[in-house]
MIDOSE-1310 file (N, C-alpha, C; in nm, 2 decimals, decimal comma, always signed):
residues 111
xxxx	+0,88/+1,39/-1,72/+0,81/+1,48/-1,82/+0,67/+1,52/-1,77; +0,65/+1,64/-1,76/+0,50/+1,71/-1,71/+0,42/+1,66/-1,83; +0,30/+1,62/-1,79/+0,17/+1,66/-1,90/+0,14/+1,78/-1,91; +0,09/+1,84/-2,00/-0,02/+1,92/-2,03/-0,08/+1,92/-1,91
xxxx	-0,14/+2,03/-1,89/-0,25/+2,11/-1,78/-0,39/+2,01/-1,83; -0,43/+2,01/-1,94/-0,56/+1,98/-2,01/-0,56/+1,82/-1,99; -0,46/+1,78/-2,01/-0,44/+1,59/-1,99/-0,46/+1,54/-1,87; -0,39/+1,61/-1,76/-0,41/+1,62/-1,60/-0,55/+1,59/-1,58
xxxx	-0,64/+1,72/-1,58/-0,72/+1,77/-1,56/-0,85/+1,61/-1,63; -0,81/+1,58/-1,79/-0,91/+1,51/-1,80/-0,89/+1,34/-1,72; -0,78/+1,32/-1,76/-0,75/+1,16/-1,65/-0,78/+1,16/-1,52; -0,79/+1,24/-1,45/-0,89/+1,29/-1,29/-1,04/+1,27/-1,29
xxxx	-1,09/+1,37/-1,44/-1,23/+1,31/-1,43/-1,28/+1,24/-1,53; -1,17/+1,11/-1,59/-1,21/+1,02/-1,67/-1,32/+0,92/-1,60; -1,28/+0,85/-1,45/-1,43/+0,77/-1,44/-1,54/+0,82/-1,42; -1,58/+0,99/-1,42/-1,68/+1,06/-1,41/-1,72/+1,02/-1,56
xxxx	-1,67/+1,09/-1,63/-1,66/+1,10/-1,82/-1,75/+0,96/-1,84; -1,68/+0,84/-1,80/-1,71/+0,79/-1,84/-1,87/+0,72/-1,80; -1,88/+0,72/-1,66/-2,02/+0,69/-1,61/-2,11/+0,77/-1,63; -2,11/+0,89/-1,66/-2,25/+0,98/-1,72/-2,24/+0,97/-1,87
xxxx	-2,14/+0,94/-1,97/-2,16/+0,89/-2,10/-2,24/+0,76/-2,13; -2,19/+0,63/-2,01/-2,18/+0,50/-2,09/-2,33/+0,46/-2,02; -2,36/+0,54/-1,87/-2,47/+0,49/-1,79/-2,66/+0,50/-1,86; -2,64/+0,63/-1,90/-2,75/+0,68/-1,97/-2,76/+0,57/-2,11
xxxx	-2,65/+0,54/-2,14/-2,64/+0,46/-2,33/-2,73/+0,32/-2,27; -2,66/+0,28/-2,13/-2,72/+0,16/-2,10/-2,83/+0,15/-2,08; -2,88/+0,24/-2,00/-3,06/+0,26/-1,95/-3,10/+0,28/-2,08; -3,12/+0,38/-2,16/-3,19/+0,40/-2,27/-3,18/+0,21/-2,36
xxxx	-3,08/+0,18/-2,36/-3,10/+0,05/-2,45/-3,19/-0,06/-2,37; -3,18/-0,05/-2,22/-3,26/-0,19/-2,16/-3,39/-0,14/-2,17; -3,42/+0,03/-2,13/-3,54/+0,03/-2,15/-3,64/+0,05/-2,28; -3,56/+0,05/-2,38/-3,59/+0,05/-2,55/-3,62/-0,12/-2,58
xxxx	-3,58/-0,20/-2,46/-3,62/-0,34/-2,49/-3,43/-0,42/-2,62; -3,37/-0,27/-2,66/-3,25/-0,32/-2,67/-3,14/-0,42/-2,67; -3,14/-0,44/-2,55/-3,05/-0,55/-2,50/-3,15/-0,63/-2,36; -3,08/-0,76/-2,35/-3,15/-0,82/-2,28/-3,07/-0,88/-2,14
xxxx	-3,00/-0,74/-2,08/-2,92/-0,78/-1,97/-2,95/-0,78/-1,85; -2,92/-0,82/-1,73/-2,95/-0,78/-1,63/-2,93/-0,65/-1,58; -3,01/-0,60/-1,51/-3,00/-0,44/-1,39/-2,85/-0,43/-1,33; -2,81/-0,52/-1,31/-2,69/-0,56/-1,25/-2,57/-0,49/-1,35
xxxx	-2,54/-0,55/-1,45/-2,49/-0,51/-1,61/-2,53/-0,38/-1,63; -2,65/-0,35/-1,60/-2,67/-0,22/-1,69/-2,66/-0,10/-1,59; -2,60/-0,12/-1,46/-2,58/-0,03/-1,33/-2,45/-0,06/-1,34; -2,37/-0,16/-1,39/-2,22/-0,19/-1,38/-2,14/-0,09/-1,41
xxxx	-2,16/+0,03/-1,46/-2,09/+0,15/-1,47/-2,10/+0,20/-1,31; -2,15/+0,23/-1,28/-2,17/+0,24/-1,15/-2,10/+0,18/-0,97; -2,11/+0,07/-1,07/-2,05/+0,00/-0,92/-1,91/-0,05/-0,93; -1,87/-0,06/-1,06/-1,71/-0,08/-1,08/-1,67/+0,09/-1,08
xxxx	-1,74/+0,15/-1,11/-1,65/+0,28/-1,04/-1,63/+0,30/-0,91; -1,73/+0,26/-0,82/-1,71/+0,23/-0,68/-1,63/+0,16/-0,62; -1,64/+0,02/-0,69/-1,54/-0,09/-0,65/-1,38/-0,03/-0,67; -1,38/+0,03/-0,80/-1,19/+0,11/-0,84/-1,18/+0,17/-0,67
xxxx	-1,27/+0,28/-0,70/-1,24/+0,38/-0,60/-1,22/+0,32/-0,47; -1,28/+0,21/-0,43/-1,31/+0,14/-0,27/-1,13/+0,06/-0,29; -1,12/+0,03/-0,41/-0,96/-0,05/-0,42/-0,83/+0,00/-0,37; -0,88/+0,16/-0,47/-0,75/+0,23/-0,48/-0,74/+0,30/-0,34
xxxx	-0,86/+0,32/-0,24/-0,85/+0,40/-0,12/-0,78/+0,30/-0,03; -0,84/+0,12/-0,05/-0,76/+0,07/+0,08/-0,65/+0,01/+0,04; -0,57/+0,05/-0,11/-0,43/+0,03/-0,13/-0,34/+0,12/-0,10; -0,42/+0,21/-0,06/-0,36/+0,42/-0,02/-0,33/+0,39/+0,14
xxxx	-0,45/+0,30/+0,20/-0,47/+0,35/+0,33/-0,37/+0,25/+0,40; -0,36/+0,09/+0,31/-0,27/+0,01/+0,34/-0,12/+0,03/+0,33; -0,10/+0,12/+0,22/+0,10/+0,13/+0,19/+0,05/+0,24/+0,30; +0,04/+0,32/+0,34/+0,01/+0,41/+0,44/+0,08/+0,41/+0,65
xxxx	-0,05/+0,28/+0,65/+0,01/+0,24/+0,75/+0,12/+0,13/+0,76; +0,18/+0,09/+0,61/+0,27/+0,02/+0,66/+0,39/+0,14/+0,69; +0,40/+0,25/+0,59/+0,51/+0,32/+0,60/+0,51/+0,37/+0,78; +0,37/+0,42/+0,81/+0,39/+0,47/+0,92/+0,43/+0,36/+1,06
xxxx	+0,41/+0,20/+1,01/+0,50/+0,15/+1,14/+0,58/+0,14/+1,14; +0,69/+0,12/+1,00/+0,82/+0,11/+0,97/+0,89/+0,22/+1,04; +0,84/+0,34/+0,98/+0,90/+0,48/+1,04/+0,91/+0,46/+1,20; +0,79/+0,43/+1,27/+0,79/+0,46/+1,40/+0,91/+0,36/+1,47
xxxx	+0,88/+0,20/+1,41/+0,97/+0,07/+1,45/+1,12/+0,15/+1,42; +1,15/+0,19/+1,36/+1,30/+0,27/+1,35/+1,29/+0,35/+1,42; +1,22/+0,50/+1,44/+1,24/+0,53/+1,55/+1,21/+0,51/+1,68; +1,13/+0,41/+1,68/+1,15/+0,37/+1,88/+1,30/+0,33/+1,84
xxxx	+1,39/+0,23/+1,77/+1,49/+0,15/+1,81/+1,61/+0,28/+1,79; +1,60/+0,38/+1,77/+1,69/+0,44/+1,73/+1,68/+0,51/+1,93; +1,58/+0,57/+1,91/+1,53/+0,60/+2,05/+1,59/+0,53/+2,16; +1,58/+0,42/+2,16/+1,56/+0,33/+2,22/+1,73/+0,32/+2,27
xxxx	+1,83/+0,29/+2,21/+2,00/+0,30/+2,12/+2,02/+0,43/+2,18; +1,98/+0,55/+2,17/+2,03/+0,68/+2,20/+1,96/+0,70/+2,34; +1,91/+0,63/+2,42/+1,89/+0,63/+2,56/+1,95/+0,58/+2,67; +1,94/+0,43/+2,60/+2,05/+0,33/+2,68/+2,12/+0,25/+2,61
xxxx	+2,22/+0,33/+2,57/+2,29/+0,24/+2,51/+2,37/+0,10/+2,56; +2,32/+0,08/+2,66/+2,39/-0,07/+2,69/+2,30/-0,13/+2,65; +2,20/-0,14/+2,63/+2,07/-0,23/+2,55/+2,12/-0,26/+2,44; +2,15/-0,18/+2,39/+2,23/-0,20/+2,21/+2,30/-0,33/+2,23
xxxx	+2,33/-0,47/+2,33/+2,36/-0,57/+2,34/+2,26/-0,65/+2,32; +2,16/-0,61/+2,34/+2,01/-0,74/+2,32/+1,97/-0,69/+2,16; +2,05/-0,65/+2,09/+2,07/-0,61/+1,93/+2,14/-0,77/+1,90; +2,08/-0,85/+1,85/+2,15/-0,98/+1,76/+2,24/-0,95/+1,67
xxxx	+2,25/-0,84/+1,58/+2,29/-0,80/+1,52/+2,49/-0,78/+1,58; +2,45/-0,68/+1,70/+2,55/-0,65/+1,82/+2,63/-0,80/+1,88; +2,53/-0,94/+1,87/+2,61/-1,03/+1,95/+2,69/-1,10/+1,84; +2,66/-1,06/+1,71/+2,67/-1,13/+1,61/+2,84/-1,08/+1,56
xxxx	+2,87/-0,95/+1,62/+2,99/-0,89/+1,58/+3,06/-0,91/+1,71; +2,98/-0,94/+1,84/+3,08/-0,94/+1,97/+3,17/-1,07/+1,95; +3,09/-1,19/+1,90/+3,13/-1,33/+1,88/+3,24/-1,35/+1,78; +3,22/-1,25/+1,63/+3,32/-1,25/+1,56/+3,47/-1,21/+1,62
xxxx	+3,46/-1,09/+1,70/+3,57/-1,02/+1,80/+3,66/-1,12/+1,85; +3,55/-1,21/+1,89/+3,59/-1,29/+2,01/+3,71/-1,38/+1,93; +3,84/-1,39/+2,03/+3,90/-1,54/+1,99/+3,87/-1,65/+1,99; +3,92/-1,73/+1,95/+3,88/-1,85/+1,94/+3,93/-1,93/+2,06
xxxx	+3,83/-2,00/+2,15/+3,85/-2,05/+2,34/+3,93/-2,21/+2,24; +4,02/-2,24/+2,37/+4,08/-2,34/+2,38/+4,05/-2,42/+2,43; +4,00/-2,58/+2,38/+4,00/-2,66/+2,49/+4,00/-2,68/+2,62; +3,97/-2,68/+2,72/+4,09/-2,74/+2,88/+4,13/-2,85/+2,84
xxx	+4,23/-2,83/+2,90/+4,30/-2,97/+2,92/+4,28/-3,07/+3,06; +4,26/-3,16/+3,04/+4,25/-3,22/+3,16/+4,39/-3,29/+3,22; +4,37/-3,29/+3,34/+4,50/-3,26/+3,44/+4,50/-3,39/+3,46
């Protein structure tokens, strides 16, 4: 189901929205003698918006590069299969079905 155009648009610049609302409410009350927080606290709009943003870019940048070795790890091996295919035997996978094939060896017998 689509949102609204107008819904979109404001959840994009909600941590904006909210750091020029809540930042100014905090300065004006520490410097009114207001509250008795640290600089730290009262810049905290500020740097947890940072910190989101710093989160969500290296959870972007990390599913990123995993997709992009997976992709490539399949295509080297597919590559790799459509070149020489007698390699396709150092596939475990391949010795795993040759062995199944295989009969079952008989004892020797000793003479």
């Amino acid at each position: 189901m689509q949102q609204p155009r107008g819904t979109r648009a404001l959840l994009r610049r909600a941590p904006g929205i909210v750091v020029s609302l809540v930042l100014p409410v905090f300065l004006v009350l520490k410097l009114a003698g207001a509250i008795d927080w640290s600089w730290w606290w009262v810049l905290s709009p500020l740097w947890i918006s940072a910190l989101a943003f710093l989160l969500v870019g290296a959870l972007a940048a990390t599913a990123f590069a995993l997709v992009r070795w997976v992709v490539r790890a399949w295509l080297w091996i597919r590559f790799r299969r459509s070149l020489l295919p007698e390699l396709t035997l150092a596939d475990p996978a391949m010795w795993d079905r040759i062995e199944a094939e295989r009969p079952a060896s008989r004892e020797p017998e000793d003479a």
